[in-house]
C-alpha positions in Angstrom: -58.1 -97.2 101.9 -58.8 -96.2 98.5 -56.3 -96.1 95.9 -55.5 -92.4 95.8 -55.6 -91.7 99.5 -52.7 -94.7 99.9 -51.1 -92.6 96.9 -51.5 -89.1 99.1 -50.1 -91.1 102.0 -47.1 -92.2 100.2 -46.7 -89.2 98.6 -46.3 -87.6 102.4 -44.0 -89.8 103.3 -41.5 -89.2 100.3 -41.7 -85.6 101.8 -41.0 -85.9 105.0 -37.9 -88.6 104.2 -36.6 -85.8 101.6 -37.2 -82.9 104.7 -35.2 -85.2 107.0 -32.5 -85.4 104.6 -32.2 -82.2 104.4 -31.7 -81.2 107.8 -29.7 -84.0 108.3 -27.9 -82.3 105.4 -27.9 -79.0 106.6 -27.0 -79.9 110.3 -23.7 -81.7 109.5 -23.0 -80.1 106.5 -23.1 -82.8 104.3 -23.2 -80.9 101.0 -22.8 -84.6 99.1 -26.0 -85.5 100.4 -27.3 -82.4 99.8 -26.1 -82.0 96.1 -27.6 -86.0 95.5 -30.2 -86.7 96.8 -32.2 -83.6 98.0 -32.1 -81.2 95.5 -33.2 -81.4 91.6 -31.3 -80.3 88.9 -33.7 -76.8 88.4 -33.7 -76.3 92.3 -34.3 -72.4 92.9 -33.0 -71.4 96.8 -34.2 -67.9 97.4 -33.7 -65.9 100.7 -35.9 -62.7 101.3 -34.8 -61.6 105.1 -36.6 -57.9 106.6 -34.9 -56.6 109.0 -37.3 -54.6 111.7 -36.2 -51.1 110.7 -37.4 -51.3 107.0 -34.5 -52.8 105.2 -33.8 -56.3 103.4 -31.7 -58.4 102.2 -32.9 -60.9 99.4 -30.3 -63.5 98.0 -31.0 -66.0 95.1 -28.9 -69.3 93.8 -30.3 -71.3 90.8 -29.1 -75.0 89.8 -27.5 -77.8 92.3 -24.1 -76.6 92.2 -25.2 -72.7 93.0 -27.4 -73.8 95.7 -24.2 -76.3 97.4 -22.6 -73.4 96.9 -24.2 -70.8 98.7 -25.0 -72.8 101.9 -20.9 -73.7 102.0 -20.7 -70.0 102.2 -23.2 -69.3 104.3 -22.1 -72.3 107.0 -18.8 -71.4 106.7 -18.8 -68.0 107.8 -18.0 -66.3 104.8 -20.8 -64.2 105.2 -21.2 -60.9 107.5 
């Protein structure tokens, strides 16, 4: 295996182990896990939802905290 497909392998893995994490995260609402060791400082969550008879609903949280944030609300039922 040459040296930059075992890097492109790797590379896959890191994703999937950070996707995992975060539905683990997600799932049991593990917002610690969630706040340190999925997202990045700059993370950007953005929710663009179309409903079938022509409206929308777009939502936007910027930085770790925001982002915690928002899914508490969200998971918590905060949100009609």
């Amino acid at each position: 295996m040459s040296n930059g497909a075992a890097e492109e392998a790797l590379a896959h893995c890191h994703v999937s182990s950070l996707l995992a994490k975060y539905y683990q995260a997600i799932d049991t609402a593990n917002w610690i896990v969630l706040d340190k060791e999925v997202l990045a400082d700059d993370a950007v969550w953005e929710v663009i939802q179309h409903s079938p008879t022509g409206g929308s609903i777009e939502d936007t949280a910027t930085g770790r905290a925001a982002i915690v944030a928002w899914f508490e609300q969200i998971m918590g039922g905060d949100v009609s």
